[in-house]
GUTILUM-77178 format. One record per residue: x, y, z of N, C-alpha, C in turn; residue in three letters; residue number from 1. Coordinates in steps of 0.1 Angstrom, whole numbers, plus 5000, padded with zeros to 4 digits. Layout:
REM GUTILUM-77178
@n_c1:X, n_c2:Y, n_c3:Z, ca_c1:X, ca_c2:Y, ca_c3:Z, c_c1:X, c_c2:Y, c_c3:Z, residu:ALA, num:NUM
...
This chain:
REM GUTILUM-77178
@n_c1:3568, n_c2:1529, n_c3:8864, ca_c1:3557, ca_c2:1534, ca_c3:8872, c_c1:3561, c_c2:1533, c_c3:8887, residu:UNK, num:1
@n_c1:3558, n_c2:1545, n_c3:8891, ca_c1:3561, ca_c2:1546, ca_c3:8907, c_c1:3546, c_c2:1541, c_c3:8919, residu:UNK, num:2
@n_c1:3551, n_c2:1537, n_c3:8927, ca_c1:3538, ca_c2:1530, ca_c3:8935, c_c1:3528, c_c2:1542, c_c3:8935, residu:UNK, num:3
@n_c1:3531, n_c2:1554, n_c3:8943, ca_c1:3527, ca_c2:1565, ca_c3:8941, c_c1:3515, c_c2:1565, c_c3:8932, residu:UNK, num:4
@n_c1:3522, n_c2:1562, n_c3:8916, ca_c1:3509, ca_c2:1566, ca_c3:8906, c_c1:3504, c_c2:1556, c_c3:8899, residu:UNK, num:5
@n_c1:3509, n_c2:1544, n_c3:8909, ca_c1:3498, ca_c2:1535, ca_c3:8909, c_c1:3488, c_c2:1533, c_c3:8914, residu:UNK, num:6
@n_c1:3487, n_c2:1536, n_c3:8927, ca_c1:3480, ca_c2:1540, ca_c3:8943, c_c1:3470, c_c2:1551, c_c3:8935, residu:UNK, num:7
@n_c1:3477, n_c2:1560, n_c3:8930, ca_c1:3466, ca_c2:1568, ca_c3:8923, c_c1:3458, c_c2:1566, c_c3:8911, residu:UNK, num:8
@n_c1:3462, n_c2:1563, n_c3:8903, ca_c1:3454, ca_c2:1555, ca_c3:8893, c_c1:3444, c_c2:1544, c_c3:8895, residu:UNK, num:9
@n_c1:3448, n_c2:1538, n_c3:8902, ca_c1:3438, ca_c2:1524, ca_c3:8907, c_c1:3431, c_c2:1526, c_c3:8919, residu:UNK, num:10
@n_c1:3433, n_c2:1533, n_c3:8930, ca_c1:3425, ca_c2:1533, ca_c3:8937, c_c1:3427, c_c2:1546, c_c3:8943, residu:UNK, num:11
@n_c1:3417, n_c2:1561, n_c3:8937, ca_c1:3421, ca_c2:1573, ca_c3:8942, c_c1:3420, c_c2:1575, c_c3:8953, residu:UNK, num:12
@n_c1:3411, n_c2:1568, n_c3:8962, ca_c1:3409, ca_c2:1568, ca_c3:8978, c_c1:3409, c_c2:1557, c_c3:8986, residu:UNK, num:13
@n_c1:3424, n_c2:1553, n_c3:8984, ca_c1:3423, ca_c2:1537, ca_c3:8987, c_c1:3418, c_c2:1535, c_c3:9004, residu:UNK, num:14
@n_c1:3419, n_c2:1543, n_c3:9013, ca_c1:3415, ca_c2:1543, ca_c3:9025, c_c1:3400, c_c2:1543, c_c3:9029, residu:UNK, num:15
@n_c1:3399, n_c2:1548, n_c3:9018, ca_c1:3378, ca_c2:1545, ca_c3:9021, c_c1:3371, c_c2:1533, c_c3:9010, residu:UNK, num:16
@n_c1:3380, n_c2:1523, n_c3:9009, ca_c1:3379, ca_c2:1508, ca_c3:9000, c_c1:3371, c_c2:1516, c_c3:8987, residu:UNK, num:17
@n_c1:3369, n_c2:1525, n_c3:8980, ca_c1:3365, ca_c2:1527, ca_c3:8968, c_c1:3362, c_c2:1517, c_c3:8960, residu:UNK, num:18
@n_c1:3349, n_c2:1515, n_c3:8956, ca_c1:3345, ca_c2:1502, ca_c3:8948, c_c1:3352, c_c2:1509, c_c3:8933, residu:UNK, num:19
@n_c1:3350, n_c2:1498, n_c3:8922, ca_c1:3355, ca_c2:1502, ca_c3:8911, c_c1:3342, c_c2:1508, c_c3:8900, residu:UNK, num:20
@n_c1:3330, n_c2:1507, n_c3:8907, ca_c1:3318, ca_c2:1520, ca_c3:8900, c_c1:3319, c_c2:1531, c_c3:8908, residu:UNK, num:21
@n_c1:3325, n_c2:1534, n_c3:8912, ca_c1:3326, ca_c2:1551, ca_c3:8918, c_c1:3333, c_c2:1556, c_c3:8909, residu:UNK, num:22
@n_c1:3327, n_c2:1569, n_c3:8915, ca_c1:3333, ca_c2:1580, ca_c3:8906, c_c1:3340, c_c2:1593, c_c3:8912, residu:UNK, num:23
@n_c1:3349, n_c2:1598, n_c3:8910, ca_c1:3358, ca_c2:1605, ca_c3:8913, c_c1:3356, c_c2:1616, c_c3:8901, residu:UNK, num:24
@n_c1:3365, n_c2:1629, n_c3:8901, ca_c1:3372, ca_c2:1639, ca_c3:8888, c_c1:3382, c_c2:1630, c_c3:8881, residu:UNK, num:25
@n_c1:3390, n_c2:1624, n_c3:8886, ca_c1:3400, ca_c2:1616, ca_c3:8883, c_c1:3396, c_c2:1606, c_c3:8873, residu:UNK, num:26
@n_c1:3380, n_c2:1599, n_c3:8876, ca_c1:3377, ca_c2:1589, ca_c3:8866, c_c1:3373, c_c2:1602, c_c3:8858, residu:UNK, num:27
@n_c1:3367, n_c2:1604, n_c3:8858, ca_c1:3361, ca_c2:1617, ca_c3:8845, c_c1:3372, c_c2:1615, c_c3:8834, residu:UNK, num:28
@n_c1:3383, n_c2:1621, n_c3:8838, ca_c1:3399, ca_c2:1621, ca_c3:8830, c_c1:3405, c_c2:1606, c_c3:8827, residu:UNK, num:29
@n_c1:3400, n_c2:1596, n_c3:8834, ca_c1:3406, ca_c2:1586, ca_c3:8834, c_c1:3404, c_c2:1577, c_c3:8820, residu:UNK, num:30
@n_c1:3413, n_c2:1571, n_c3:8816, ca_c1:3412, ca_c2:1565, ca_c3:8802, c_c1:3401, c_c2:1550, c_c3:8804, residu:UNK, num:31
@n_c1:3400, n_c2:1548, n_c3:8794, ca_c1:3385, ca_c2:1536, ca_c3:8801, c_c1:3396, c_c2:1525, c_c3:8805, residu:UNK, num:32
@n_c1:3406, n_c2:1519, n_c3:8798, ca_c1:3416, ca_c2:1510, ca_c3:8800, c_c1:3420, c_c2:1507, c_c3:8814, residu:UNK, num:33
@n_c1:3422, n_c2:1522, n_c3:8819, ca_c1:3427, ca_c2:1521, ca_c3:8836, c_c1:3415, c_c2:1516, c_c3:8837, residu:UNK, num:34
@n_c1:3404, n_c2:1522, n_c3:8839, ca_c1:3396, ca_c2:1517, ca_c3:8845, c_c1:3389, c_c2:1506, c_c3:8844, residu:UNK, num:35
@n_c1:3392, n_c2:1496, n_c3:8836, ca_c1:3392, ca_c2:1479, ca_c3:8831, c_c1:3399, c_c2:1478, c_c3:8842, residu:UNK, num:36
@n_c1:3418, n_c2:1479, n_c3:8842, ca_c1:3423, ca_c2:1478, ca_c3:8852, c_c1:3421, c_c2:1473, c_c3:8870, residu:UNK, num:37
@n_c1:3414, n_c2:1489, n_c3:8865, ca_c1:3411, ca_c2:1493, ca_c3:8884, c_c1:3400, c_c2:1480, c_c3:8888, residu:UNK, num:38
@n_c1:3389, n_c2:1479, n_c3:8877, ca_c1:3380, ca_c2:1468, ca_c3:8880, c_c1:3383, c_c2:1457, c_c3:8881, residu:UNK, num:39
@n_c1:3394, n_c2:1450, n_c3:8872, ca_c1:3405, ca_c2:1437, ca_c3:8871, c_c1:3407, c_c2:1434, c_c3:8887, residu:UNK, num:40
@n_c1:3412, n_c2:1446, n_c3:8894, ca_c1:3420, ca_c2:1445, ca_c3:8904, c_c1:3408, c_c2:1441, c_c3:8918, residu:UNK, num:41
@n_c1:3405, n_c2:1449, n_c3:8914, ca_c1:3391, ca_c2:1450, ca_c3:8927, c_c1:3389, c_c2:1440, c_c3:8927, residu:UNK, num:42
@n_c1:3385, n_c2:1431, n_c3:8913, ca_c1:3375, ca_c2:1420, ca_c3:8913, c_c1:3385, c_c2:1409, c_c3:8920, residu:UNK, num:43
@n_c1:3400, n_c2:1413, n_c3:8919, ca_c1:3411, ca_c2:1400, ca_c3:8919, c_c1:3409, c_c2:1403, c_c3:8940, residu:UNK, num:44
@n_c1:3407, n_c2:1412, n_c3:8938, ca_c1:3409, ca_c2:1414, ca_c3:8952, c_c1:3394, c_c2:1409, c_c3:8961, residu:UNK, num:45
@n_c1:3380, n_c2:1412, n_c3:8955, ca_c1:3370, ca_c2:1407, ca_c3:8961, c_c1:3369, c_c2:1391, c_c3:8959, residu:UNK, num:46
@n_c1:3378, n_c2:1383, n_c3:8951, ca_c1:3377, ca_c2:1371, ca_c3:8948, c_c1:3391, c_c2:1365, c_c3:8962, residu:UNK, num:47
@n_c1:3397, n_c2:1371, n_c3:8966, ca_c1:3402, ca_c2:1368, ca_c3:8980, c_c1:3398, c_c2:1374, c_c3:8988, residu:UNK, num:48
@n_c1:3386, n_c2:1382, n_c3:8993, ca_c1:3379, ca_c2:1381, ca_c3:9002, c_c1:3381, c_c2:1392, c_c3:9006, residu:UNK, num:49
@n_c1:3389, n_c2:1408, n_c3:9001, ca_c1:3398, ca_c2:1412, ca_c3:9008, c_c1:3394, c_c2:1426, c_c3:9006, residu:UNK, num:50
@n_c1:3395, n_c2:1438, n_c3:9007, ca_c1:3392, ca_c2:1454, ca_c3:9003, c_c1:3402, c_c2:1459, c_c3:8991, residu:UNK, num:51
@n_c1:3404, n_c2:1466, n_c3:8989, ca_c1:3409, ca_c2:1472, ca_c3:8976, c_c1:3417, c_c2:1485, c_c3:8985, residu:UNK, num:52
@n_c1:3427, n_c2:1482, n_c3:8997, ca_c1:3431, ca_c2:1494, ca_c3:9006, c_c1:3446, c_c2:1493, c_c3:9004, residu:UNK, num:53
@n_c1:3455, n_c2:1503, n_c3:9006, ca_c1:3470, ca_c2:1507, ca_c3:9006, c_c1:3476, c_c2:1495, c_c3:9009, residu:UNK, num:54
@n_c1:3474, n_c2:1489, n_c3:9015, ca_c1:3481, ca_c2:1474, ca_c3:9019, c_c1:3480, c_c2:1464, c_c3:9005, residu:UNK, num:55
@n_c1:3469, n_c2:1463, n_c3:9001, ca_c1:3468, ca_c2:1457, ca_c3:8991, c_c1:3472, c_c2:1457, c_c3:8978, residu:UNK, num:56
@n_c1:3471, n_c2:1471, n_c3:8976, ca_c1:3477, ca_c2:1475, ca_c3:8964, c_c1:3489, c_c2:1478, c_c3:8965, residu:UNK, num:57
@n_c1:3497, n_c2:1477, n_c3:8977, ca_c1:3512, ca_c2:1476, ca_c3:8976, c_c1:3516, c_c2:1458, c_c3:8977, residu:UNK, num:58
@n_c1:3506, n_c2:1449, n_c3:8981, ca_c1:3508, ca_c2:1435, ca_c3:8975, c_c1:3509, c_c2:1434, c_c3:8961, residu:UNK, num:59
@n_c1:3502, n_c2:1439, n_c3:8953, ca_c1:3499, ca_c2:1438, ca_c3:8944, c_c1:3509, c_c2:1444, c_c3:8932, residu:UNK, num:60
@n_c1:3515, n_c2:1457, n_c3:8937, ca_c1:3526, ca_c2:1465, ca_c3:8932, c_c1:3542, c_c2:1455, c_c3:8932, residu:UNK, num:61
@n_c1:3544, n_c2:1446, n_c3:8946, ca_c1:3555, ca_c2:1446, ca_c3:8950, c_c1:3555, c_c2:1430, c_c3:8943, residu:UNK, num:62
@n_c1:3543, n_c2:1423, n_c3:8939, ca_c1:3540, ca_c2:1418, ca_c3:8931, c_c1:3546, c_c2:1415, c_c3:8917, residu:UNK, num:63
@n_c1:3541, n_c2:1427, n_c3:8911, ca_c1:3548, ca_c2:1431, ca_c3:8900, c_c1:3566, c_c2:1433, c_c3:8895, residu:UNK, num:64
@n_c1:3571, n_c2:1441, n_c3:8911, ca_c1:3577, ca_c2:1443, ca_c3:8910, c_c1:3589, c_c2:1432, c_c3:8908, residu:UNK, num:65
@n_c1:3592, n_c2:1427, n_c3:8896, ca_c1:3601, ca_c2:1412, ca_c3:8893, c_c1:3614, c_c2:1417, c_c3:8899, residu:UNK, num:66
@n_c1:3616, n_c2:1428, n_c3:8896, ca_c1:3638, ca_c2:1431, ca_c3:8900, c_c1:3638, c_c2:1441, c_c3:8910, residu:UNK, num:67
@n_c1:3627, n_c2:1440, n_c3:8918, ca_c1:3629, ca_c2:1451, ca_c3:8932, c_c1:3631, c_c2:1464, c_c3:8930, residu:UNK, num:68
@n_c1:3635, n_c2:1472, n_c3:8919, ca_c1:3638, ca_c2:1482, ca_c3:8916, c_c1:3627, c_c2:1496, c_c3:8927, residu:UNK, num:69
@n_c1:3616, n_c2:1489, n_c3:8929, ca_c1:3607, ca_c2:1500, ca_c3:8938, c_c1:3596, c_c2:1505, c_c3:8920, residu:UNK, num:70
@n_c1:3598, n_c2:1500, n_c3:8912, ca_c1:3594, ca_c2:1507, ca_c3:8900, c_c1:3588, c_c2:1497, c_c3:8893, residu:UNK, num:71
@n_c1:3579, n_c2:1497, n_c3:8882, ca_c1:3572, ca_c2:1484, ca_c3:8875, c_c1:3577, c_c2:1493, c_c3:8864, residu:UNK, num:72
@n_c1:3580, n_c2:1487, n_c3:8851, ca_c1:3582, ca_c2:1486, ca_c3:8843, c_c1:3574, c_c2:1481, c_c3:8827, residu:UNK, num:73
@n_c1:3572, n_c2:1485, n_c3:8819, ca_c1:3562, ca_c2:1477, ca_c3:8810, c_c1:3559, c_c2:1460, c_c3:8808, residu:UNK, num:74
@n_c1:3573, n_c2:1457, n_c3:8808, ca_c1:3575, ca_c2:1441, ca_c3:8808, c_c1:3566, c_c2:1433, c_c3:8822, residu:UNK, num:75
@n_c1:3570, n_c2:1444, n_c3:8831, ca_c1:3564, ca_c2:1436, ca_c3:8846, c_c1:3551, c_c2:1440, c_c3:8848, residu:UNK, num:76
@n_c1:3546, n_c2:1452, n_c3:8843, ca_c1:3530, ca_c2:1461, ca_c3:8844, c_c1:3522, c_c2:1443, c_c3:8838, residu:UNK, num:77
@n_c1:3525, n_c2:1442, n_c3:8823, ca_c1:3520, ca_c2:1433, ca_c3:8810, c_c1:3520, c_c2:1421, c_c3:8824, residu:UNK, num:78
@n_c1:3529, n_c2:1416, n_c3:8826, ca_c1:3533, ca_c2:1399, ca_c3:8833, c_c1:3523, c_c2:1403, c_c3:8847, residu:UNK, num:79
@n_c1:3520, n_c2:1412, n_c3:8850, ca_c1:3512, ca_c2:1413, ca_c3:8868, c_c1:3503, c_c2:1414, c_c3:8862, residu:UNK, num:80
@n_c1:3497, n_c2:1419, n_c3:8856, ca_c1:3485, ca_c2:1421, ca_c3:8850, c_c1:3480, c_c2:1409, c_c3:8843, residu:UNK, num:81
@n_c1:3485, n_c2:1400, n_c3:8834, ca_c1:3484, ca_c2:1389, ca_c3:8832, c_c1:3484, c_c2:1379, c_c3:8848, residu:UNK, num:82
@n_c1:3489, n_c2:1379, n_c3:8855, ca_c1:3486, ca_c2:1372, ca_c3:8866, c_c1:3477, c_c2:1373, c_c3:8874, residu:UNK, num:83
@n_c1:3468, n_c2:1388, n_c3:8871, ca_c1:3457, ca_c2:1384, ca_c3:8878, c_c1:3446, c_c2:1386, c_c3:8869, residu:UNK, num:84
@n_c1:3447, n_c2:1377, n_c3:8856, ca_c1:3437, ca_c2:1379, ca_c3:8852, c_c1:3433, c_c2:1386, c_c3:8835, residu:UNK, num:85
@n_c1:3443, n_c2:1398, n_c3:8834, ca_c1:3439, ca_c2:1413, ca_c3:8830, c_c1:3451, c_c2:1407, c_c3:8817, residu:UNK, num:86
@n_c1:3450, n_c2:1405, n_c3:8806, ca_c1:3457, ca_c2:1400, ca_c3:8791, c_c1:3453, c_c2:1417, c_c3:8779, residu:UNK, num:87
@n_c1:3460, n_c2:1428, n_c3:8785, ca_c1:3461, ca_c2:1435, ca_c3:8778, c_c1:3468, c_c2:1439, c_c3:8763, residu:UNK, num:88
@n_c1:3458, n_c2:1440, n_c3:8752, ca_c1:3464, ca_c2:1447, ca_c3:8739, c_c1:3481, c_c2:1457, c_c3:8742, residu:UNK, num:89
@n_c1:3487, n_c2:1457, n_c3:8731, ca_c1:3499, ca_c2:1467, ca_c3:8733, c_c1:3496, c_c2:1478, c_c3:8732, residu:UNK, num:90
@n_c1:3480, n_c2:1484, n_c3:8726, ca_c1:3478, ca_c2:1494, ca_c3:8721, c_c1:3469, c_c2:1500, c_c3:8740, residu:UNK, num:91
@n_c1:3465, n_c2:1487, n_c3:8746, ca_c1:3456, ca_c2:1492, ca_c3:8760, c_c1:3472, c_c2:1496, c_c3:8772, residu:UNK, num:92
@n_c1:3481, n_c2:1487, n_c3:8770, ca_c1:3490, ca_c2:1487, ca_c3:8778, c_c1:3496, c_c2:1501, c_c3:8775, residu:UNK, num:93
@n_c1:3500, n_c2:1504, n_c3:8763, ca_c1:3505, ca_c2:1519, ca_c3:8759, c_c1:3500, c_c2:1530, c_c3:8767, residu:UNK, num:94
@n_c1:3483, n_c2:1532, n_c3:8768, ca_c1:3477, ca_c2:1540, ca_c3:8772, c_c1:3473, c_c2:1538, c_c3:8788, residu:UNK, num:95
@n_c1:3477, n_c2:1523, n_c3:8794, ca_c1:3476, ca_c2:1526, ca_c3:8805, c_c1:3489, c_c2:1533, c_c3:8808, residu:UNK, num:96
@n_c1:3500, n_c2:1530, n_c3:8803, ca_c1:3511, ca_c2:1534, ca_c3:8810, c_c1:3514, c_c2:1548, c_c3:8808, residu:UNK, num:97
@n_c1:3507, n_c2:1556, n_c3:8797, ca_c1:3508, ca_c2:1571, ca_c3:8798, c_c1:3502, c_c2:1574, c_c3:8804, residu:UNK, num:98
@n_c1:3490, n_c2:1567, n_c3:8812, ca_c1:3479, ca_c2:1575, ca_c3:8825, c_c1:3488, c_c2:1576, c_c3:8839, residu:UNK, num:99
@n_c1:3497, n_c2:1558, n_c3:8839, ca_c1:3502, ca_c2:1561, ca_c3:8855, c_c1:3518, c_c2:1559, c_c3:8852, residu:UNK, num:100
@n_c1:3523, n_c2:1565, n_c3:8841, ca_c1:3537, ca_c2:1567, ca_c3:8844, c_c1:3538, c_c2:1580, c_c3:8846, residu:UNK, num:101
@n_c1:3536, n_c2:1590, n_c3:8855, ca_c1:3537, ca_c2:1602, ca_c3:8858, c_c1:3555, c_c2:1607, c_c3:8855, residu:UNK, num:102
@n_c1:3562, n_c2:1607, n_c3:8854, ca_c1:3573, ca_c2:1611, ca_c3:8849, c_c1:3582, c_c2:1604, c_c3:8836, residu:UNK, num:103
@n_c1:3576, n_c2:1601, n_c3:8830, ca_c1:3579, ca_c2:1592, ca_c3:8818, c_c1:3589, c_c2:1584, c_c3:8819, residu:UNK, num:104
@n_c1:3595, n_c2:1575, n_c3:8832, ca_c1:3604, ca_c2:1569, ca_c3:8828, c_c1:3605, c_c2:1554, c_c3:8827, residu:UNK, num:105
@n_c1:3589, n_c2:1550, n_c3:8827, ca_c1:3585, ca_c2:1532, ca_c3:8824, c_c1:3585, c_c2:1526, c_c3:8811, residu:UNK, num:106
């Protein structure tokens, strides 16, 4: 997964702090899983005090990112996600990763 369509999947307007009950076209399409996700995150982030904005969710990406690659990976998506909280199924993690691997290569 590229930061990119992570930034997009979790927070479609990270500049205007988008709470995780809004609604966008994008949630319309959005699998309910991401949107566990997106909530997971928000909440990990209103629990340090903080907004849900591009700074943050590139903490939270770079985070993940265990071998620097610039890329998260399944192994690392499951382990970050687990660290803040978020103990997803293989069958939730499958489907989040077809929402935000935009070029199939995670």
């Amino acid at each position: 997964i590229r930061y990119r369509d992570f930034v997009r999947a979790i927070c479609p307007s990270p500049d205007k702090n988008l709470s995780p009950n809004d609604h966008s076209s994008r949630d319309i399409k959005c699998a309910d899983v991401v949107k566990k996700v997106r909530r997971e995150i928000h909440r990990a982030a209103e629990h340090q005090g903080v907004h849900c904005t591009k700074k943050y969710l590139r903490q939270i990406f770079l985070d993940m990112d265990d071998n620097g690659s610039g890329k998260v990976n399944r192994k690392e998506l499951r382990r970050g996600l687990e660290r803040i909280g978020l103990d997803l199924t293989s069958s939730e993690l499958n489907r989040v990763l077809d929402e935000l691997d935009r070029n199939g290569d995670g």
